[in-house]
C-alpha positions as CSV (number, residue, x, y, z in Angstrom):
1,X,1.2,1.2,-1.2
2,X,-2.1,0.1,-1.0
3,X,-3.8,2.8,0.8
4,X,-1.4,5.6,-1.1
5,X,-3.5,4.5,-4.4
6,X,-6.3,5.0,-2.5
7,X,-5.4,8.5,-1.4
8,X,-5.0,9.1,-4.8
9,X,-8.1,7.7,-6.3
10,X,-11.3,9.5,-6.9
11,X,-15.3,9.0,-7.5
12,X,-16.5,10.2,-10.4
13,X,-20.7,10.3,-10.1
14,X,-23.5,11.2,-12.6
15,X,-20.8,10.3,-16.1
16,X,-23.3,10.1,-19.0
17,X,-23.7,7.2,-21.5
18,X,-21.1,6.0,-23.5
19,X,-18.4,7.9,-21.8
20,X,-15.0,6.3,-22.8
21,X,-12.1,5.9,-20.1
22,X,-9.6,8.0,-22.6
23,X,-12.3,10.9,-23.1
24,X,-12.9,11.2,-19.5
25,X,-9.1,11.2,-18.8
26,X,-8.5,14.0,-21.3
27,X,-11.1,15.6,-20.7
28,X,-10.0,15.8,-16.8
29,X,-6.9,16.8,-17.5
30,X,-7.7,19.3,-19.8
31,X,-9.7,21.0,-17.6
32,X,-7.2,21.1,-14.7
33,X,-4.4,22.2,-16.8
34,X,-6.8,25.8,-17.9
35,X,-7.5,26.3,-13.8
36,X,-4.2,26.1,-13.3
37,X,-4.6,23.5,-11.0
38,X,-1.5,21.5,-12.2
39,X,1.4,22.5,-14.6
40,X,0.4,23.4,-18.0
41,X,1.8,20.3,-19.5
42,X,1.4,17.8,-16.7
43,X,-1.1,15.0,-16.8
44,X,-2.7,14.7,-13.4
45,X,-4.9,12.1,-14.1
46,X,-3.1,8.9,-15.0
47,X,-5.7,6.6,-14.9
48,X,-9.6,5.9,-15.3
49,X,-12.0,3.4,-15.1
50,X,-15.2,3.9,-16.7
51,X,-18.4,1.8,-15.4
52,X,-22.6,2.7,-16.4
53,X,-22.7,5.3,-14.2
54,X,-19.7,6.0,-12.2
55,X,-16.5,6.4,-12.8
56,X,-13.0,6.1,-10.8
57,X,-10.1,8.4,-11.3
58,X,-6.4,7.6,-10.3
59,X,-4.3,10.8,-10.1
60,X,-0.5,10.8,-10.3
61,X,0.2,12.6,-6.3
62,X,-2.2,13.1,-3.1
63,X,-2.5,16.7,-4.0
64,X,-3.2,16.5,-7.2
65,X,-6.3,14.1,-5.9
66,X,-6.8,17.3,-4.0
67,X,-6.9,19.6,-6.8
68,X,-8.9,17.5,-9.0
69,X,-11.8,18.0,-6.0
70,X,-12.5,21.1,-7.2
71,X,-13.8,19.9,-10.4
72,X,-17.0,18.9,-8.9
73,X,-20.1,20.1,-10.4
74,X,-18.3,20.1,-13.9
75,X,-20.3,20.3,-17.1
76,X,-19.6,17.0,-19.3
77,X,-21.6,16.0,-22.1
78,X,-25.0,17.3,-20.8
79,X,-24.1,16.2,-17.3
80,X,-22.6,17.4,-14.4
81,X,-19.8,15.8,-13.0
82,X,-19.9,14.8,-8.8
83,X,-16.0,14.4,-8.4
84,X,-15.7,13.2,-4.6
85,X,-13.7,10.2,-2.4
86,X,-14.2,7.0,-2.8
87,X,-16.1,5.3,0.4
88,X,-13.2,3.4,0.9
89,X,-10.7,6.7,1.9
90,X,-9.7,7.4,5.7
91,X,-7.9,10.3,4.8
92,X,-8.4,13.9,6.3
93,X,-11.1,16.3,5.1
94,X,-9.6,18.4,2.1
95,X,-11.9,21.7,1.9
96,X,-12.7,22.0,-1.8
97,X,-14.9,24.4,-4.3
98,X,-17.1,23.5,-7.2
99,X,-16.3,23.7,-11.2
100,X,-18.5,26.8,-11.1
101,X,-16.7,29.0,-8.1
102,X,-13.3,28.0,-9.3
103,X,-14.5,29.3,-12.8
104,X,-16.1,32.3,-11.9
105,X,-19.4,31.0,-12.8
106,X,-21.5,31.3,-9.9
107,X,-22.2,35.8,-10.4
108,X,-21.9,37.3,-6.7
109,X,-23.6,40.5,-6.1
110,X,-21.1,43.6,-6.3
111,X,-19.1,43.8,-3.3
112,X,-19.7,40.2,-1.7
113,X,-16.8,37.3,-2.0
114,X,-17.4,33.8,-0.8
115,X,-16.5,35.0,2.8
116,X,-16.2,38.5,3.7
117,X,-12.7,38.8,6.1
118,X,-13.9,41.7,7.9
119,X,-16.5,40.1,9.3
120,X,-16.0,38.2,13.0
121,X,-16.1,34.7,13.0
122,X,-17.8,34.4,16.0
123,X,-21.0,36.5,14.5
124,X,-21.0,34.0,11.5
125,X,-20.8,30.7,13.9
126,X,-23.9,28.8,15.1
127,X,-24.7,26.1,17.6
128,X,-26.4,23.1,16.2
129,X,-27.5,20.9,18.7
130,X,-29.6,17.4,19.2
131,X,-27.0,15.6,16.4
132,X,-26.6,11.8,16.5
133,X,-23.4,10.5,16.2
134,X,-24.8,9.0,12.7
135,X,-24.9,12.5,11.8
136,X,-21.0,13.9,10.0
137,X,-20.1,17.5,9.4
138,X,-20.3,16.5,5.6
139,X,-23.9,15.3,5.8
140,X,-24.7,18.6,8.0
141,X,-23.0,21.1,5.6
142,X,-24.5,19.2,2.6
143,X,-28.2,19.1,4.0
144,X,-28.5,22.6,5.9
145,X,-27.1,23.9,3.1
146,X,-29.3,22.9,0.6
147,X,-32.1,23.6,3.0
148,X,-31.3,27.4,3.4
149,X,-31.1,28.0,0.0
150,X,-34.0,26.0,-1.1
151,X,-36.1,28.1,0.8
152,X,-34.8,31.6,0.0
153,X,-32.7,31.9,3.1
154,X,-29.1,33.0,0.9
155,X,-27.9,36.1,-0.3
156,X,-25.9,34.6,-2.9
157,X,-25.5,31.2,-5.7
158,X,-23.6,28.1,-3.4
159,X,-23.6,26.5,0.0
160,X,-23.8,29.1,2.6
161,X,-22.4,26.6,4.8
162,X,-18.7,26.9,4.9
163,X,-17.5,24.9,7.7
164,X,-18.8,21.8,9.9
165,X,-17.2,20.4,13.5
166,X,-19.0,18.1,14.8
167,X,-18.7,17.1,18.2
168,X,-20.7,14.3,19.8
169,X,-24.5,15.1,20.6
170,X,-23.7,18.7,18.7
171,X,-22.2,20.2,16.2
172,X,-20.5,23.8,15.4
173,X,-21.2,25.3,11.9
174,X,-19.6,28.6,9.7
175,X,-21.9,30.7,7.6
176,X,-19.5,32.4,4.9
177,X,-21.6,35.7,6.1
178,X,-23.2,37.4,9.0
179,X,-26.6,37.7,7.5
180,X,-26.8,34.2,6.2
181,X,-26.2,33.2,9.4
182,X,-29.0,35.5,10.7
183,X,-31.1,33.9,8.6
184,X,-30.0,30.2,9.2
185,X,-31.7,30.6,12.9
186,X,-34.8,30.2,11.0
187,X,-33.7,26.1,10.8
188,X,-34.1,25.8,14.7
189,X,-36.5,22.6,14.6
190,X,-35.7,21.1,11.1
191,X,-36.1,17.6,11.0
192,X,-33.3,15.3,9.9
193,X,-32.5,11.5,10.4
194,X,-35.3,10.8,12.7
195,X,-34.1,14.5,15.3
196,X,-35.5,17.9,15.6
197,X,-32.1,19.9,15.3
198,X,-31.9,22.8,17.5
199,X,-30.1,25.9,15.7
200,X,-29.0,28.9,18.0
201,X,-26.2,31.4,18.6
202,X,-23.1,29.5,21.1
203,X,-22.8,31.0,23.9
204,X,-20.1,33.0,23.4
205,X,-22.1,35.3,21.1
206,X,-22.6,38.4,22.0
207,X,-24.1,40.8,19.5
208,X,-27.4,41.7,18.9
209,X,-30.7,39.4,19.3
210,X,-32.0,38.8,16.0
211,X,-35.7,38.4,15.7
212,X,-36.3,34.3,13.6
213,X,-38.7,32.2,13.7
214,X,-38.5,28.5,13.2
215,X,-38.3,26.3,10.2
216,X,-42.0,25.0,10.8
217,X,-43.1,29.3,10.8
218,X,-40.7,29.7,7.5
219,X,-41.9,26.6,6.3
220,X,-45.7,27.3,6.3
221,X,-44.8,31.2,5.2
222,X,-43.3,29.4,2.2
223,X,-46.9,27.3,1.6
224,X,-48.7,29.9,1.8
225,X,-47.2,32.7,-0.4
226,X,-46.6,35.0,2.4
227,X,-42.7,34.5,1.3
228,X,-41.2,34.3,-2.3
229,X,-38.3,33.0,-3.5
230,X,-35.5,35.3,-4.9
231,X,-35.7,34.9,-8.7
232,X,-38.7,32.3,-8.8
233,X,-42.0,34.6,-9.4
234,X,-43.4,34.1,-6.0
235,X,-46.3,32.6,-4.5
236,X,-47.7,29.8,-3.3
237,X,-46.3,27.3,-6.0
238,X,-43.2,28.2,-6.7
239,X,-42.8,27.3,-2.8
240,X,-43.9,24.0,-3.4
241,X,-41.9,23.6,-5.9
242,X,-39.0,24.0,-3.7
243,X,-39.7,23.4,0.2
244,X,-40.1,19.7,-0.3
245,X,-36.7,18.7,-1.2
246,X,-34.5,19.8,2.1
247,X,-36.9,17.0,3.4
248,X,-36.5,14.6,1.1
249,X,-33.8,13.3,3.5
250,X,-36.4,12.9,6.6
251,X,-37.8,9.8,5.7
252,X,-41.2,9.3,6.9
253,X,-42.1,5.4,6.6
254,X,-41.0,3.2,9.7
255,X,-37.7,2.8,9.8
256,X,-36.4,-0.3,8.7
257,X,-33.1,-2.4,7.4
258,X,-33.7,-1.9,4.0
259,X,-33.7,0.9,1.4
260,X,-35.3,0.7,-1.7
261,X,-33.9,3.0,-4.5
262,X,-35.6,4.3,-7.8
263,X,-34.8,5.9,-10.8
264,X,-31.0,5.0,-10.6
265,X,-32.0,2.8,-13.4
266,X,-33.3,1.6,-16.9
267,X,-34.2,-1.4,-18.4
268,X,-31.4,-0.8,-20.8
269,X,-28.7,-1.0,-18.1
270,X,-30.0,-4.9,-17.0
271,X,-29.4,-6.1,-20.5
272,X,-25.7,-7.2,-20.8
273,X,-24.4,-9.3,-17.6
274,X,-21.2,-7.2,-17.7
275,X,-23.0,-4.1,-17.7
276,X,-25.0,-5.3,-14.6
277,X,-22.1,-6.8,-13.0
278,X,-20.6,-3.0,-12.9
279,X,-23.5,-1.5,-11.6
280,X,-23.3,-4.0,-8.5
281,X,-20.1,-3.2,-7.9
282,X,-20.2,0.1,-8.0
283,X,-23.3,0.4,-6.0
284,X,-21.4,-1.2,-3.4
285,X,-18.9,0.5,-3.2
286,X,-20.6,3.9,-3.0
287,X,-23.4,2.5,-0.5
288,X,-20.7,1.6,2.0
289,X,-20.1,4.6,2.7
290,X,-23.3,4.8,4.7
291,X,-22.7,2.1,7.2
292,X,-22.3,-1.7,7.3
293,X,-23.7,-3.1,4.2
294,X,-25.4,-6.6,4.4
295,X,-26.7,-7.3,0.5
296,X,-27.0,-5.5,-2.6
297,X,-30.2,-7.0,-4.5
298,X,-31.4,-5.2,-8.4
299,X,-34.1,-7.1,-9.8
300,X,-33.3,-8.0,-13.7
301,X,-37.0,-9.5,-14.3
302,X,-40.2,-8.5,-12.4
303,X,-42.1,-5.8,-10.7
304,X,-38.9,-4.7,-9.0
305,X,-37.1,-4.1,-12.2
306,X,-34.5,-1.0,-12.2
307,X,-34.8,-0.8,-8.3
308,X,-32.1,-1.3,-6.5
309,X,-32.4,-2.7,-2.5
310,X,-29.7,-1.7,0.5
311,X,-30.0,-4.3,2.8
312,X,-28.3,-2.9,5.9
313,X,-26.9,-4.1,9.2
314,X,-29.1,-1.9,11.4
315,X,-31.9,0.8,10.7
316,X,-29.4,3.7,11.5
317,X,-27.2,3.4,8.6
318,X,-30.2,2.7,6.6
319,X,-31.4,6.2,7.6
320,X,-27.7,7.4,6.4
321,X,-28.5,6.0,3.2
322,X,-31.7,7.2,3.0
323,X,-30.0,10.9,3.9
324,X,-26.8,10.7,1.7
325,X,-29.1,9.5,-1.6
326,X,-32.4,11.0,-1.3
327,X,-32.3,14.0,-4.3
328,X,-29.2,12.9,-6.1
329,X,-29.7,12.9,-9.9
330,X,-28.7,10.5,-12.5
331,X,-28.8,11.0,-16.2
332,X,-31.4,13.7,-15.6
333,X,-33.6,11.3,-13.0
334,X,-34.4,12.4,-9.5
335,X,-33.6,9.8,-7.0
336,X,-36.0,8.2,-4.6
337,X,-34.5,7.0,-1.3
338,X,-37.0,5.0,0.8
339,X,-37.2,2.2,3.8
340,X,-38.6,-0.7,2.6
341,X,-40.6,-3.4,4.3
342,X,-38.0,-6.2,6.0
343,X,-40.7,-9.1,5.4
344,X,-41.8,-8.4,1.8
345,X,-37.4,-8.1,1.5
346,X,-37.1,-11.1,3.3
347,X,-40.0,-13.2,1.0
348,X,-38.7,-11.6,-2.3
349,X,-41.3,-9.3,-3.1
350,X,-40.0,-6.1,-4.8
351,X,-43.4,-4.6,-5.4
């Protein structure tokens, strides 16, 4: 019984202020009834639980959990919605779209769909090697992904990434077209969670030799203005703008035990002790996900005010952390996803 409720339960990220439990209910439900993701008069969503700034959504059946998925990236009051498991589900991998592909929002170019049939498989496969078992096909779709189109390397709005299997030391992923996975050999020695990942064609490829280069040659094209950015003016800037984040999720201090967070909070949310009680719940449970979670500190008082410290079992699932959080957004703030000294941790200091 217990683990059917958690089958059926969902995270709800990024819910803006004073969202009430009712209005996030309806409004789910609503939404699911117009997509046609549910019968027009049934009520999918049977229960919520609203905290500061997450939310948890019960659903009436498994598929209907698995319907609901598809409302991620939903626009609700000024936000937009991350609808995803809770860290708690063992479940199997349901595939999912957005809010904005199931909606039609997202405008392909004439003559393109999400992924073109006539095109073999085989061509739109590639081999990504050096992985470490810390590394899931979730965390590679999400971060190559977001790399390739954060350097120009799509042809259309969306993850170009469509499928991840990962298997031990490497991993297997499916570009939704030929040419973006053309292009997607140009991440051969991106670096991610402390390895160089190695992109190439598997060995059972046997069309034509593309010519790439490697993500420190598109990378330093991108600096230097030789490359622009479809729809961003060009030049030198608008790269910078945008070549930092895919490595947001490298970190670059020495590893440690310890993540420090900022810009998940304000002032404002330390105030009330129920308030602050819900946020350090709810960071736990989302945190978890990441790996063996030791302590949960936030600072009410202080110079470490509105951060919020991971304490981890080991330095690896710190570095998951560090991965999974680095770029997400929260009430229009950028998150910053560090390692953070053991000693000063151990002695208090939050500065």
């Amino acid at each position: 019984m217990a683990q059917d409720k958690i089958n059926r339960e969902l995270f709800v990220g990024n819910t803006p202020p004073g969202t009430s439990e009712m209005l996030l209910l309806q409004f789910f439900n609503a939404a699911m009834r117009r997509t046609k993701l549910c019968e027009p008069n049934a009520s999918p969503i049977v229960q919520c639980r609203v905290n500061l700034k997450f939310a948890f959504v019960e659903c009436a059946s498994i598929q209907d959990a698995n319907n609901c998925l598809n409302m991620s990236g939903i626009p609700f009051l000024g936000s937009s919605l991350k609808v995803s498991r809770p860290s708690k589900y063992s479940g199997p991998f349901v595939q999912a779209k957005t809010w904005q592909h199931l909606t039609g929002q997202t405008s392909l170019p004439a003559g393109h769909s999400h992924v073109d049939p006539n095109e073999d498989k085989l061509n739109r496969e590639l081999f990504i090697g050096n992985t470490t078992p810390e590394m899931t096909g979730d965390m590679l779709t999400d971060f190559l992904g977001k790399a390739m189109q954060q350097v120009g390397l799509t042809i259309m709005p969306g993850n170009p990434v469509n499928a991840c299997r990962v298997n031990g030391k490497f991993a297997f992923v499916e570009l939704r077209t030929m040419k973006e996975a053309e292009n997607a050999l140009n991440l051969n020695n991106i670096p991610y969670m402390g390895a160089m990942l190695r992109v190439g064609r598997p060995s059972k490829y046997t069309g034509a030799v593309s010519a790439h280069g490697n993500w420190e040659d598109i990378l330093a094209k991108y600096m230097s203005g030789e490359l622009t950015l479809p729809n961003a003016g060009g030049g030198a800037a608008s790269a910078a703008a945008v070549v930092p984040a895919p490595m947001a999720a490298v970190p670059s201090a020495p590893p440690t035990r310890v993540v420090e967070l900022k810009n998940m909070l304000t002032m404002e949310d330390l105030t009330s002790d129920v308030d602050y009680q819900e946020v350090m719940e709810d960071t736990k449970d989302e945190c978890s996900q990441f790996g063996s979670l030791k302590s949960v500190i936030i600072p009410r008082t202080g110079v470490g005010a509105t951060k919020i410290f991971l304490e981890y079992m080991t330095s690896e699932d710190a570095a998951k952390a560090i991965a999974g959080l680095a770029g997400r957004t929260f009430d229009g703030r950028k998150v910053e996803a560090v390692f953070f000294n053991e000693d000063k941790f151990g002695s208090q200091d939050y500065s």
